[in-house]
C-alpha positions as CSV (number, residue, x, y, z in Angstrom):
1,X,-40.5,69.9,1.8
2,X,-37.5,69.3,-0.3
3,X,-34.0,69.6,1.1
4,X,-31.2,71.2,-1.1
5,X,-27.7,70.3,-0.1
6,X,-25.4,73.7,0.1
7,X,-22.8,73.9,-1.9
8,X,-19.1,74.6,0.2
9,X,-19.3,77.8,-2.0
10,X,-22.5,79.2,-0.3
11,X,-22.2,82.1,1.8
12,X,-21.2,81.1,5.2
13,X,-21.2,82.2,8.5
14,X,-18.2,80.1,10.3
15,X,-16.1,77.4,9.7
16,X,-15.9,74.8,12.6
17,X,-12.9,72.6,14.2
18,X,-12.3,70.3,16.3
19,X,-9.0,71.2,18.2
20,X,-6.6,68.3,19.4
21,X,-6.4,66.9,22.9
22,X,-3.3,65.8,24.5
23,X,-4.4,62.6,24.5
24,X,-5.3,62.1,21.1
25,X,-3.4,60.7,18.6
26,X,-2.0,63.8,18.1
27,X,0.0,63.9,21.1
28,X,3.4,63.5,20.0
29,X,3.2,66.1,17.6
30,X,0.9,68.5,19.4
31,X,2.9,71.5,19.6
32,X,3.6,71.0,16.0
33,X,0.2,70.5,15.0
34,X,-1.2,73.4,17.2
35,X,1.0,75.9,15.6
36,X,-0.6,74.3,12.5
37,X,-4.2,75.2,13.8
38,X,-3.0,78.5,14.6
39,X,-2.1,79.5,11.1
40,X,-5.2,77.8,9.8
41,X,-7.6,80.2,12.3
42,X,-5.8,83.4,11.8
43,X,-6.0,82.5,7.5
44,X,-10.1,81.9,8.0
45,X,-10.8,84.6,11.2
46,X,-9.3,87.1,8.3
47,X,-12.6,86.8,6.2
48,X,-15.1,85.0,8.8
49,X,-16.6,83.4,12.0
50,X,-14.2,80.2,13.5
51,X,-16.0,77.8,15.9
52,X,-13.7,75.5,17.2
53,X,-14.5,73.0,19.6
54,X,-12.0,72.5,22.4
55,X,-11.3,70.1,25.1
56,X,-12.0,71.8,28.4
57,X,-11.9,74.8,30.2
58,X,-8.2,75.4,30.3
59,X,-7.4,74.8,26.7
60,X,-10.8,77.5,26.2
61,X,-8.6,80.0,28.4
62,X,-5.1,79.5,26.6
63,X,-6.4,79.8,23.1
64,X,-8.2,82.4,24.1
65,X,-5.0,84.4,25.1
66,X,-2.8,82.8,22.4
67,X,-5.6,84.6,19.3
68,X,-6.1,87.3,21.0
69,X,-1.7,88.1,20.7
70,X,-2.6,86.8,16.9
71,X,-4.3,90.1,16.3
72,X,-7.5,87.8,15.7
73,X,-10.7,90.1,16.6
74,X,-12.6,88.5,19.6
75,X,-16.0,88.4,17.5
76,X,-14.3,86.0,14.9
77,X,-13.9,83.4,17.6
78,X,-16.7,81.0,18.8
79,X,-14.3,78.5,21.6
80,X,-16.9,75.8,23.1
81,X,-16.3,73.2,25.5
82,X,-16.6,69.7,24.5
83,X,-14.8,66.6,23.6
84,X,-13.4,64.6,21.1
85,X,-11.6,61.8,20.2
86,X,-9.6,63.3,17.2
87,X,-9.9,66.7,14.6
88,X,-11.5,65.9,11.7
89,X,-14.5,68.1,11.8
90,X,-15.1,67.5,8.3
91,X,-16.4,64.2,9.2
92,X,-18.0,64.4,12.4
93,X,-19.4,67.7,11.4
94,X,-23.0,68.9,10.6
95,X,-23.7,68.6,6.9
96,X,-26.2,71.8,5.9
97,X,-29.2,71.6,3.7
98,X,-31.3,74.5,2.6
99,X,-35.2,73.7,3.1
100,X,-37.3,76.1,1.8
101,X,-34.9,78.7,1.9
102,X,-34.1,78.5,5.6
103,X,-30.7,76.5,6.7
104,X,-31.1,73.5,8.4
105,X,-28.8,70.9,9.6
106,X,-28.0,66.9,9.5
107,X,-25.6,65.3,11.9
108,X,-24.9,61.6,10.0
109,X,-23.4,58.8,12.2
110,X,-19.6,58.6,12.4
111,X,-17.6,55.5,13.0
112,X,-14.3,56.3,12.8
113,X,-13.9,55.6,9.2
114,X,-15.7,52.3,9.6
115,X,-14.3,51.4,12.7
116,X,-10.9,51.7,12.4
117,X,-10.8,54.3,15.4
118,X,-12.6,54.9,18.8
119,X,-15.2,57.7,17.6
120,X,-18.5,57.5,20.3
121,X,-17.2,61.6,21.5
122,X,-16.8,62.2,17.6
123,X,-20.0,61.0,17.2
124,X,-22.0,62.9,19.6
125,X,-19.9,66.3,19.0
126,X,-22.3,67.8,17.1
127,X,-25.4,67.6,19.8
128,X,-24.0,68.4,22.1
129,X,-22.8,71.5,20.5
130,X,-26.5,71.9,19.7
131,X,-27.5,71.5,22.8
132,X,-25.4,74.1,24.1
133,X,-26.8,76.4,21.8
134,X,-24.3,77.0,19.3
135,X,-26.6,76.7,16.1
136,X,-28.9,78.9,15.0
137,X,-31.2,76.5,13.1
138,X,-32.7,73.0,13.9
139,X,-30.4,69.7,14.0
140,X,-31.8,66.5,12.5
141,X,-30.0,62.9,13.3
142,X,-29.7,60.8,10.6
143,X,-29.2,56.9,11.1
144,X,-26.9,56.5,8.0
145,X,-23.1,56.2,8.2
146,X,-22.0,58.7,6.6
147,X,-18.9,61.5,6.2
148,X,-18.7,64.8,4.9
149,X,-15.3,64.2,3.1
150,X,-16.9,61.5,1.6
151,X,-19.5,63.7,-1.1
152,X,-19.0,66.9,-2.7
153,X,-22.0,68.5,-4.8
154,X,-22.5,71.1,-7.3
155,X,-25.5,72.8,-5.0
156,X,-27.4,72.0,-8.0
157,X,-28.8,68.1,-7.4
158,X,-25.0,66.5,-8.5
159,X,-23.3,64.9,-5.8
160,X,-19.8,63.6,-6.3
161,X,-18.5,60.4,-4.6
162,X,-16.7,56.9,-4.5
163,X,-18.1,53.9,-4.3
164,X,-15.1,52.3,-2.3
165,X,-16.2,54.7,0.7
166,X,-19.8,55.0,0.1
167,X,-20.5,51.4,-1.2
168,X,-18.2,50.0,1.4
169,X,-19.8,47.4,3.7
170,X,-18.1,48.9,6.6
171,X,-19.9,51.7,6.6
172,X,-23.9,50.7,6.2
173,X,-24.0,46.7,5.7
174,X,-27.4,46.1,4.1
175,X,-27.8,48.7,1.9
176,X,-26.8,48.5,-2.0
177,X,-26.1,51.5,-4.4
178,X,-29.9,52.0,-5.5
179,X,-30.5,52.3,-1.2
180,X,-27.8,54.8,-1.1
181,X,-28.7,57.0,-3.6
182,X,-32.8,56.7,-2.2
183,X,-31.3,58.4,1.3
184,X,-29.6,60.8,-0.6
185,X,-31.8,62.2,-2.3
186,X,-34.4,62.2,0.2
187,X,-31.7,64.1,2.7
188,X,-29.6,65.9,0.7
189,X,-32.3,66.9,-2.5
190,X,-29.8,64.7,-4.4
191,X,-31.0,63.8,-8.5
192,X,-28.0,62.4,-9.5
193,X,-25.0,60.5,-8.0
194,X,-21.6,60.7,-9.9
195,X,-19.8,57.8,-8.4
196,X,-16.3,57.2,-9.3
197,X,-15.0,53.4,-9.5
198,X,-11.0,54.3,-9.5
199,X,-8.7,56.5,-7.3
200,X,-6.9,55.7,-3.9
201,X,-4.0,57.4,-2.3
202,X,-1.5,55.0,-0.3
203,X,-1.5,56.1,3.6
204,X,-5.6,57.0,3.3
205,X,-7.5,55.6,6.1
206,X,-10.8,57.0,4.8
207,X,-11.4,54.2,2.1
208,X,-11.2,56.8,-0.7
209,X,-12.8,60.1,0.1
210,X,-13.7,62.2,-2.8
211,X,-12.2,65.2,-1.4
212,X,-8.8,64.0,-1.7
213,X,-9.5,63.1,-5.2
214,X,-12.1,65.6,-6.9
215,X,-13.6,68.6,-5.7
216,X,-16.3,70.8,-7.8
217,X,-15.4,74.2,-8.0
218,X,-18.6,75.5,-9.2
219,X,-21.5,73.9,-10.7
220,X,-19.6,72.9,-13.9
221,X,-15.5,72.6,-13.1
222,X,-13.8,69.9,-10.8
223,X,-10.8,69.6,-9.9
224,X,-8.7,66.8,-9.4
225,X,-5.3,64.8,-8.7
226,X,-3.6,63.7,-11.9
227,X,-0.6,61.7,-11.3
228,X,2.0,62.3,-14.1
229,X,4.9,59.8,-13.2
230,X,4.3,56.5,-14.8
231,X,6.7,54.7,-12.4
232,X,4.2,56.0,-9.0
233,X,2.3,53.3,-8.2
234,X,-0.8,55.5,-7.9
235,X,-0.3,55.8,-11.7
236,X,-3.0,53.3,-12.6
237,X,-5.7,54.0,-10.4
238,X,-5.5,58.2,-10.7
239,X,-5.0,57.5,-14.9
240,X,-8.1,55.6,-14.3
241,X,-9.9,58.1,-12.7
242,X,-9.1,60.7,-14.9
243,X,-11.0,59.0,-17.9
244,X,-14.0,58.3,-15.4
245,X,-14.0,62.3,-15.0
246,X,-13.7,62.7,-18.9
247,X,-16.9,60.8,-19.6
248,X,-18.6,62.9,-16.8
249,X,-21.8,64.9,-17.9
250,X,-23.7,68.1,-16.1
251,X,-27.1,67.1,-16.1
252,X,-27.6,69.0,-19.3
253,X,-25.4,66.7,-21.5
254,X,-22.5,69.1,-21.6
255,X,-18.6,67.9,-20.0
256,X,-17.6,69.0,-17.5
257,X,-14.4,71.9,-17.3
258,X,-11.9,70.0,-15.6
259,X,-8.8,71.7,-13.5
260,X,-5.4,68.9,-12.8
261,X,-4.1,69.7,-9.8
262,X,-0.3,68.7,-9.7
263,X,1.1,65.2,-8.2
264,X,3.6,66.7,-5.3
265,X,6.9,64.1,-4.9
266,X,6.1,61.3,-2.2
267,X,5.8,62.1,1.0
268,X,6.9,59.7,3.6
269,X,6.5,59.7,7.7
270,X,9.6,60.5,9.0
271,X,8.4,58.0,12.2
272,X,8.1,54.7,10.0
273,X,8.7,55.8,6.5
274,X,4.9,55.0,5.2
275,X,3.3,57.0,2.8
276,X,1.3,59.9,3.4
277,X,-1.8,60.8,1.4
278,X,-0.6,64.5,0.3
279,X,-2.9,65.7,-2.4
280,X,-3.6,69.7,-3.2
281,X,-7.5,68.6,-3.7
282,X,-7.8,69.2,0.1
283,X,-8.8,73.2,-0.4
284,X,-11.1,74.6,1.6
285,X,-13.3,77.3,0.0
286,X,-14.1,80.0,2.7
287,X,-16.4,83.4,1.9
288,X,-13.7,85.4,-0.6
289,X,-10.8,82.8,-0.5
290,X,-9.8,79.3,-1.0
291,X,-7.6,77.9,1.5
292,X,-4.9,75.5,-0.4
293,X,-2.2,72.8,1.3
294,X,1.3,72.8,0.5
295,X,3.5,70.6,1.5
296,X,6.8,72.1,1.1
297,X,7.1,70.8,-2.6
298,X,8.2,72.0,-6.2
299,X,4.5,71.6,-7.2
300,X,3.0,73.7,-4.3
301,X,2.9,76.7,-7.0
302,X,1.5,74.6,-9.4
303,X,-1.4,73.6,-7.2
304,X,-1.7,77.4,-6.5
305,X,-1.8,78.8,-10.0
306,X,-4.1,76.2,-11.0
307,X,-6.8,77.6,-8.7
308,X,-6.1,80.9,-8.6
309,X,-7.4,81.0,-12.2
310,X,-10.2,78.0,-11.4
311,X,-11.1,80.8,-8.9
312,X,-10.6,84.2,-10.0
313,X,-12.8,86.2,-7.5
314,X,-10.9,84.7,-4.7
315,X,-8.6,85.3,-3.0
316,X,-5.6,82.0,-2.5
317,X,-4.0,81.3,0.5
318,X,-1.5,78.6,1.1
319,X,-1.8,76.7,4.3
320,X,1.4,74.6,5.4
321,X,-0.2,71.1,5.9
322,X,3.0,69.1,6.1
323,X,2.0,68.2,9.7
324,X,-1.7,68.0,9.1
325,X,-0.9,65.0,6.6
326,X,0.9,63.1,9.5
327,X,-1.9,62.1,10.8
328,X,-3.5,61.1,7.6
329,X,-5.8,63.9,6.8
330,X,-5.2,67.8,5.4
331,X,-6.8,70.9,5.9
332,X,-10.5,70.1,4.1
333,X,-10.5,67.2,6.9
334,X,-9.7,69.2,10.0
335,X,-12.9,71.8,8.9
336,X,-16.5,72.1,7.9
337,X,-18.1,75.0,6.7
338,X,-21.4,76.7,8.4
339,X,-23.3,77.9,5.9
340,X,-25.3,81.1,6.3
341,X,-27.8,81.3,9.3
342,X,-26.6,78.5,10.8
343,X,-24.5,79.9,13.6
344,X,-25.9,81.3,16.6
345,X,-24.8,85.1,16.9
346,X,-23.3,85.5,20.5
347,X,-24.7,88.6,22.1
348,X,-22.4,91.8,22.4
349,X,-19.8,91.4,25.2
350,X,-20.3,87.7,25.4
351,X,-17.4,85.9,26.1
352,X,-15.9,82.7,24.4
């Protein structure tokens, strides 16, 4: 039975988070990142499900209390008890495949971006979640390291990737590009692997995840970063890149449409004065819209009216991710879509 990885443009029936704890890295910006979250829910519970994952009962009660003064309709929250180590649902997530027509899911191993954080809760988040009874299809465990920022595909056999994150030998030591692509293809329906060689923002802790670079858009545009200032040292690499994406073909022969997404001016932590990785390749496409960081910059509407006509039929929302990015990551990290079917539908009167 042959697997077909979904597309993030597939119909879906929730987006899930993973919301901070005051414990977590997060915790001297928590209020600042929680009002963060808040706009991010209301934006999605507008067109669909949210699940979010929370850290215990008390937290479960407040946000509870604090959507419901949002206006946000009780049947457009899912709030489920159980831990975490950090927020970036995108890569402790489920990733959904289609087999045979019905949804099923694949929960990858996580490591904290090849060790580089404590991720064990991270890595078990997802089954538990299915072992509360939160999905509506099966959940198989994968013994690959792998993270769903890291690929994109076209929902037609492409994926999209980097070899400095998926070729990495922190990740799975052992295995060489021709492995790789075998366990792809025989978990994800995968036929061909685009791997990119250039393209690296300073302040990334993910070793180069593809959705802070390129992102399709449909089964023949992608989007990406194109750095226009000769004198920014990510000049070289994201120039690089850009030819790399130029000699791209669809599996027919034909190029591929490309959409450059603006280079917003540096953006430094106000804490220590590093580098951030802010890049408007972090959208999020939800049923009807695309969700789009900003970051308080000139090219924020440059980002915007690039997608809005990469995307007619939907609907473009700006999300303010200049806290988000703090902590290394923007609004594509801190979600994963559910696709269709794979959420279970709570019964009427059932609480959060």
């Amino acid at each position: 039975m042959a697997n077909r990885l979904l597309p993030e443009w597939a119909p879906q029936d929730a987006v899930q988070l993973t919301w901070p704890s005051p414990d977590s890295d997060w915790a001297p910006l928590l209020e600042r990142i929680e009002a963060s979250l808040e706009r991010l829910v209301a934006a999605i519970a507008r067109y669909q499900t949210v699940l979010i994952a929370v850290p215990d009962v008390t937290a479960r009660g407040r946000l509870s209390e604090c959507f419901t003064r949002l206006g946000i309709p009780a049947d457009r929250l899912h709030l489920v008890v159980a831990e975490a180590d950090d927020t970036w649902a995108r890569d402790h997530g489920p990733l959904a495949v289609e087999q045979n027509g019905t949804p099923l899911l694949l929960d990858y191993v996580f490591t904290g971006w090849g060790g580089k954080f404590e991720a064990a809760r991270d890595d078990s988040l997802t089954r538990r979640l299915h072992a509360a009874g939160v999905y509506a299809c099966p959940l198989h465990s994968r013994d690959l390291v792998l993270e769903g920022g890291a690929i994109d595909t076209d929902g037609e056999g492409t994926l999209l990737t980097t070899e400095a994150c998926l070729l990495n030998d922190n990740r799975n030591p052992g295995l060489d590009r021709r492995d790789i692509e075998a366990r792809l293809a025989a978990d994800l329906g995968i036929e061909r692997v685009l791997w990119l060689r250039h393209g690296h923002l300073e302040g990334d802790d993910t070793d180069s995840h593809v959705d802070t670079l390129a992102r399709f858009c449909d089964p023949t545009t992608i989007a990406y970063v194109r750095c226009d200032d000769p004198s920014d040292p990510h000049y070289p690499e994201l120039a690089a890149m850009e030819t790399e994406l130029r000699a791209l073909r669809q599996a027919d022969g034909s190029p591929y449409r490309l959409v450059a997404l603006p280079w917003p001016a540096p953006c430094f932590d106000p804490e220590d004065g590093h580098r951030l990785p802010a890049t408007y390749a972090n959208f999020l496409i939800i049923n009807g819209a695309v969700l789009v960081p900003i970051y308080g910059d000139a090219a924020d509407t440059l980002a915007l009216t690039a997608l809005a006509a990469t995307f007619p039929e939907r609907d473009i929302v700006p999300i303010d991710a200049s806290t988000m990015i703090r902590q290394h990551g923007s609004l594509h990290c801190l979600t994963m879509q559910l696709p269709r079917g794979t959420l279970e539908r709570r019964s009427e009167g059932e609480g959060s």
